[in-house]
N, C-alpha and C positions, 0 to 999 in steps of 0.2 A: 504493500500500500504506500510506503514509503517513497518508491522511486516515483508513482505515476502521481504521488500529491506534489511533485516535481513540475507535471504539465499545466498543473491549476496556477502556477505565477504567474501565466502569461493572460489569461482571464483576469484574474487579480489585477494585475501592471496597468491593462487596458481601463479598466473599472477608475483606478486613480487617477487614472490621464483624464477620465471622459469624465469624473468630477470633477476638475479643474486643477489641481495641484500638478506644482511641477514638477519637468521629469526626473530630475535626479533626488527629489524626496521621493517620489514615487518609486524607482527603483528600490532606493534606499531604504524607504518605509517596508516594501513587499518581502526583501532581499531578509530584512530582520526579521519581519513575521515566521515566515517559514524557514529563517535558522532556525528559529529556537524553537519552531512546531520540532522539526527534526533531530537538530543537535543540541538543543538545551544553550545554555553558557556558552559552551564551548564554542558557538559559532563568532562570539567576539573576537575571541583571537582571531579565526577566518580574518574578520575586519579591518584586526591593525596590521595581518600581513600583506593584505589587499591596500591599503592606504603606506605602508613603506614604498610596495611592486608600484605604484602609480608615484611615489615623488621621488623614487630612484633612478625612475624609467630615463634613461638622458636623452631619448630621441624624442619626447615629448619637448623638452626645450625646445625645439623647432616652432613650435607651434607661436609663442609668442612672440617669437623674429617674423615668423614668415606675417603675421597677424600687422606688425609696426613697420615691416617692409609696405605690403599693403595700403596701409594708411595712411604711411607719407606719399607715397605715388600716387593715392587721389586728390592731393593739395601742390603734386611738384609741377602740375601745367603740361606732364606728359601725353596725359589721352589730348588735349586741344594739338599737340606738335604732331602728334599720332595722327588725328584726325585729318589736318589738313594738305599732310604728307601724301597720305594713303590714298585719298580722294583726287589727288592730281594723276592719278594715273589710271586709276578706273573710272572718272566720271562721263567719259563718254563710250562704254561701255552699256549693253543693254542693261538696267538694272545693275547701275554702275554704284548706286550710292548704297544702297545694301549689298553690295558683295564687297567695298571697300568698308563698309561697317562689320562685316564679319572677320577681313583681314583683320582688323584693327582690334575687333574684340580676341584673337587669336595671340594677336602681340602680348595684348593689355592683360590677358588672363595667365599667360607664362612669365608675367611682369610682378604679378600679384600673389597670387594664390587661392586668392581671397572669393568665395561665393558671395556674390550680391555685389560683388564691389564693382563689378564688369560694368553689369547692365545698368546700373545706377547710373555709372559716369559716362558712358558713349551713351546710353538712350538719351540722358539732358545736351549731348553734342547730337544726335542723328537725329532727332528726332522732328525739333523745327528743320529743319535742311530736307528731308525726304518730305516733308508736308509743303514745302513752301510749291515743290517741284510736282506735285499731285502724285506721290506713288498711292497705290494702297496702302487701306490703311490695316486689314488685316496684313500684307507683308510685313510693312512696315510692324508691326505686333510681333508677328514672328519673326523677324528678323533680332529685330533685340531681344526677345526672350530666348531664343535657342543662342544667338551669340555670346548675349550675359551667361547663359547655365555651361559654359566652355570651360568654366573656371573648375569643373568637377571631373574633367577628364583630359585636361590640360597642366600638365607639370610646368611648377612645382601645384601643389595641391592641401591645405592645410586638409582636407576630408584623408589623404594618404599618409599624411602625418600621423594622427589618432587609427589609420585603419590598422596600419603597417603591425606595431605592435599587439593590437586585438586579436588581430587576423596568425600574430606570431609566425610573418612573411618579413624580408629586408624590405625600408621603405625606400631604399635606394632601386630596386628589384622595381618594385612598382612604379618609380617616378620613370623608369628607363621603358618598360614594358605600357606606360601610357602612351605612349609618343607616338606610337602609328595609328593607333585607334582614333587616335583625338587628330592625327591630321587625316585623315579615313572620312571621319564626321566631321571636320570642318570641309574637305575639298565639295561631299554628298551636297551641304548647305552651298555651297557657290555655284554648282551645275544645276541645282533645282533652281535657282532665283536668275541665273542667265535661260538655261530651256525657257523657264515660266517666261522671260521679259521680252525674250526674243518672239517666241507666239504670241501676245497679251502686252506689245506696246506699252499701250495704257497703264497695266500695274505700276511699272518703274521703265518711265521713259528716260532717253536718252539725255544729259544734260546738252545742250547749244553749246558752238566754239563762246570762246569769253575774251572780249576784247582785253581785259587786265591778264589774261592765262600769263602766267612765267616763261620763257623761252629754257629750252629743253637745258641746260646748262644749269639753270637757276635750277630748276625741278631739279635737277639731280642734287644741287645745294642744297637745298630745303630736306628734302627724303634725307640724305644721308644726314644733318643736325638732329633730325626728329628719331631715327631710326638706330642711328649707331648707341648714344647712350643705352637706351632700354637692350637692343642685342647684347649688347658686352654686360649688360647683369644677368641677362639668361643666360651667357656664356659664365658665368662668374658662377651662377648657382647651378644651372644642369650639368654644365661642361665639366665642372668640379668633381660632380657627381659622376659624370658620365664614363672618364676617364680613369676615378679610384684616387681622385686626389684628395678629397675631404668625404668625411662621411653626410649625409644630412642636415644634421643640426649646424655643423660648420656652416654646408653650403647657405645654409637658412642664414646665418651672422653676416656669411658675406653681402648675402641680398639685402639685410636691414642697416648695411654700412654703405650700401651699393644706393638704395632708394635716398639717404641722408644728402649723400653727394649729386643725385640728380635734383632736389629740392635747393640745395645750394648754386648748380648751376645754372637754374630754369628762375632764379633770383626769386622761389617763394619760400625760402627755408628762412624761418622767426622761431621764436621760445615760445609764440604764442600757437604757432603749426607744431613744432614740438610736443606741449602739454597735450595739444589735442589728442594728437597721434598715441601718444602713452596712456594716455586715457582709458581711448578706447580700446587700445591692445591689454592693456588690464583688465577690463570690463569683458573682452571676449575670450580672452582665456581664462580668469575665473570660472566661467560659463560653461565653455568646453570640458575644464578639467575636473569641475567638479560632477559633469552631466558624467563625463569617462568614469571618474572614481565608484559612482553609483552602479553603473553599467557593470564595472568589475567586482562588487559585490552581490550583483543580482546574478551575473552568471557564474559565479564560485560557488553559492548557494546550489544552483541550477544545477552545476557540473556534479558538485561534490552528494547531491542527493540520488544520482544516478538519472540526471534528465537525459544526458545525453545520448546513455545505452536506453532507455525507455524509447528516445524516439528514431535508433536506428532498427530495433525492433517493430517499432511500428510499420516503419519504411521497409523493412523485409515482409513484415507481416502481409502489406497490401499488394507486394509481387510488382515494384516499379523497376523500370529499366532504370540503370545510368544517368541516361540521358533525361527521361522524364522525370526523375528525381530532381536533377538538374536544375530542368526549367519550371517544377512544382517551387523549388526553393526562392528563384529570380523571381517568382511570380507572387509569390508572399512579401518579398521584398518590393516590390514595385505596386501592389495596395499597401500596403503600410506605408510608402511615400505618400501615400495622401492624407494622411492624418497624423503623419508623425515628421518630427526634422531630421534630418538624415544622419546627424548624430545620435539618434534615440532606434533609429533602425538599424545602424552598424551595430549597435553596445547590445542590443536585441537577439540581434539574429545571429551575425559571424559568428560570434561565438561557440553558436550552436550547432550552425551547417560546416562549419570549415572541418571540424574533426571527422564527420561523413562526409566530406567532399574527399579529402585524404584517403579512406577507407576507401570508397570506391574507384579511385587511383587517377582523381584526377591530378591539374596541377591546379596549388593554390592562389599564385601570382594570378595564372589565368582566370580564375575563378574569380578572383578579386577584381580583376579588368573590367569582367561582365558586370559584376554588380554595382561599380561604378556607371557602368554606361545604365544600368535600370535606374538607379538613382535619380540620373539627370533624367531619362524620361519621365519619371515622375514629377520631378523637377517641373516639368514644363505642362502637363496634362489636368484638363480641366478635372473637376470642378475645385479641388483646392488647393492648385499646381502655386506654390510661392512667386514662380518666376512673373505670373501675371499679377498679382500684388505687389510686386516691386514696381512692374510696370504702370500699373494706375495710378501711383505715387508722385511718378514723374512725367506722365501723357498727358497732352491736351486733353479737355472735354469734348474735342471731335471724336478720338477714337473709343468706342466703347466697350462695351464686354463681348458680345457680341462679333467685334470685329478681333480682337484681340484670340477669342475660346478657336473661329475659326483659322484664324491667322496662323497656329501655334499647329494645328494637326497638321498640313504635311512634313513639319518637320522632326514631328511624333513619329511619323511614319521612315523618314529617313534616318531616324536615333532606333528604331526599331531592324532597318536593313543593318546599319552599322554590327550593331551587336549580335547578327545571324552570319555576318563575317566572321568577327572576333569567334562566336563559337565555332565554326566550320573549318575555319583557318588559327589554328591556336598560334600556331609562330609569327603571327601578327602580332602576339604579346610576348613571344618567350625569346624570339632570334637576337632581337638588338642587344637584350638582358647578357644573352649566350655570348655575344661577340664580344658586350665591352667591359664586362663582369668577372664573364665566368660563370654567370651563375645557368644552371642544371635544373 
């Protein structure tokens, strides 16, 4: 009876969430309930060793660099350099100004880490600029929603930071095995809105020559100012990584030493952009680390009460293939994207499915790729997809829910193809790891 009052946390956990309490009381809250139905007292200790393992963890330091990396590059004037870089070379392109919004978010999100921080800052730059020119205004929806959500399968990645460890996978493994998926699903996003502009004018027409345009020398001027700093922090932070020269959390220091000196030369770095930035790089890793700490007390509980043979049992029990075990699991994870934040579904789930993903031989980097890419679908999928709540934050009152709920599916549907790659073709996630690693 022991092991299967193991599967009653996850009813429990649900129950607190849907009462309003937050998630890491509610982990935490559930996590203590059913210690001490099972283990008495003794699941405290559980608790302070679970609270050492999370403030020992040193790849968690990442988290608060990559977080104040982040936050100064939405104050250093990079997305406006970004922006008007990128736009001189696609805008007279079919559906030039959203696919130079997707370059841009592709830069801006290997710049950052940061979820929400993409689509925030190019929607408040893309947004009047594609309306003034009448594109649609569902593209235009979809285009910064799928661009912003870039930031979750795009390295570096604070979601890879927190996963790496859970998952007890290298997060250097994962930041290297994101890197074709994510430009996989950004190229799907530029061939759908050139196809779509090129048949459908209308959506996203052509911009007109421009009497002020730069002469191709300048353009080259311009791009290479806007461009060169931001590459050389993604070189500073992947390439670091990429190579075996730092681990993570290093590369993470260099990017938040890296973001400092682009705020200093874009002349918006003050003590007053400073505070801010620390602020909230405080305020979100609090947030994260205390949501994690819960996370890791609910499934020590979980593990240690036998939930995890309970539900590979069950999984034998029902006679699933592999494969459909597989896709029952991404598929749990991506409804739970709708009612839950994606840090409260990794601390949830991974935990639970990674030791049966092993068991049935998969790999778990790979595994880990996919449920990145479910994430951002959910990410973006009505009805309580965040990426459109960010969105209505910073849109006009022209574009409305409506335009936006349609806007966003066929790039549903292109986040959906992405990930039937990644599964089909594994060494889309595992070759680059293999080459520049070592890692097996």
């Amino acid at each position: 009876m022991g092991d299967y009052l193991a599967l009653m946390m996850f009813p429990a956990l649900l129950v607190a969430l849907f009462l309003g309490f937050p998630v890491a009381f509610s982990m935490m809250g559930v996590a203590l309930f059913f210690g001490l139905v099972t283990f008495d007292t003794a699941v405290i200790f559980q608790f302070v060793q679970k609270i050492d393992a999370v403030a020992s963890n040193f790849v968690l330091a990442a988290v608060p660099l990559f977080v104040f990396m982040g936050s100064m590059l939405e104050r250093s004037g990079i997305a406006e350099k970004l922006f008007e870089a990128v736009h001189l070379w696609t805008r007279r392109l079919p559906g030039g100004l959203a696919i130079g919004t997707i370059v841009m978010c592709v830069i801006f999100a290997a710049s950052t880490g940061v979820i929400g921080a993409t689509e925030t800052v190019v929607g408040l730059l893309a947004i009047p600029v594609m309306m003034k020119y009448a594109y649609d205004k569902g593209l235009i929806s979809g285009t910064i929603c799928a661009g912003g959500s870039l930031g979750t399968i795009i390295p570096p990645s604070v979601v890879v930071v927190v996963l790496g460890p859970v998952a007890d996978v290298s997060v250097g493994d994962l930041f290297i095995g994101m890197i074709f998926p994510g430009l996989i699903m950004s190229g799907f996003y530029v061939a759908y809105i050139l196809i779509r502009c090129t048949m459908d004018p209308e959506a996203g027409p052509r911009l007109p020559p421009s009497d002020d345009e730069p002469p191709f020398a300048e353009k080259i001027k311009i791009t290479l100012y806007a461009l060169a700093p931001p590459v050389a922090m993604i070189a500073a932070v992947l390439g670091s990584i990429m190579f075996g020269l730092t681990a993570p959390t290093e590369a993470a220091a260099l990017g938040a030493f890296g973001s400092m000196l682009l705020a200093i030369m874009y002349r918006q770095f003050s003590f007053a952009v400073l505070n801010e930035a620390v602020v909230k790089t405080l305020k979100v890793t609090c947030m994260i680390i205390l949501i994690l700490l819960g996370g890791n007390m609910f499934a020590g509980v979980f593990v240690a009460s036998g939930g995890v043979s309970v539900a590979e049992e069950l999984i034998r029990a029902a006679n699933l293939t592999p494969w459909l075990t597989l896709a029952v699991f991404l598929f749990i994870c991506f409804l739970a994207g709708f009612v839950l934040d994606w840090i409260s579904v990794l601390l949830i789930f991974i935990p639970v499915f990674i030791p049966i993903v092993k068991a049935m031989g998969f790999d778990p980097v790979w595994f880990c790729v996919m449920f990145l890419v479910v994430i951002q679908t959910s990410y973006l999928t009505p009805p309580m997809a965040p990426a459109i709540f960010y969105l209505r934050g910073i849109s006009p009152p022209e574009i409305t829910l409506p335009h936006m709920f349609r806007g966003v599916i066929p790039f549903i549907i292109l986040q959906i193809v992405c990930l039937s790659v990644v599964a089909w073709f594994p060494q889309t996630v595992l070759w680059l790891p293999a080459q520049l690693l070592g890692f097996k």
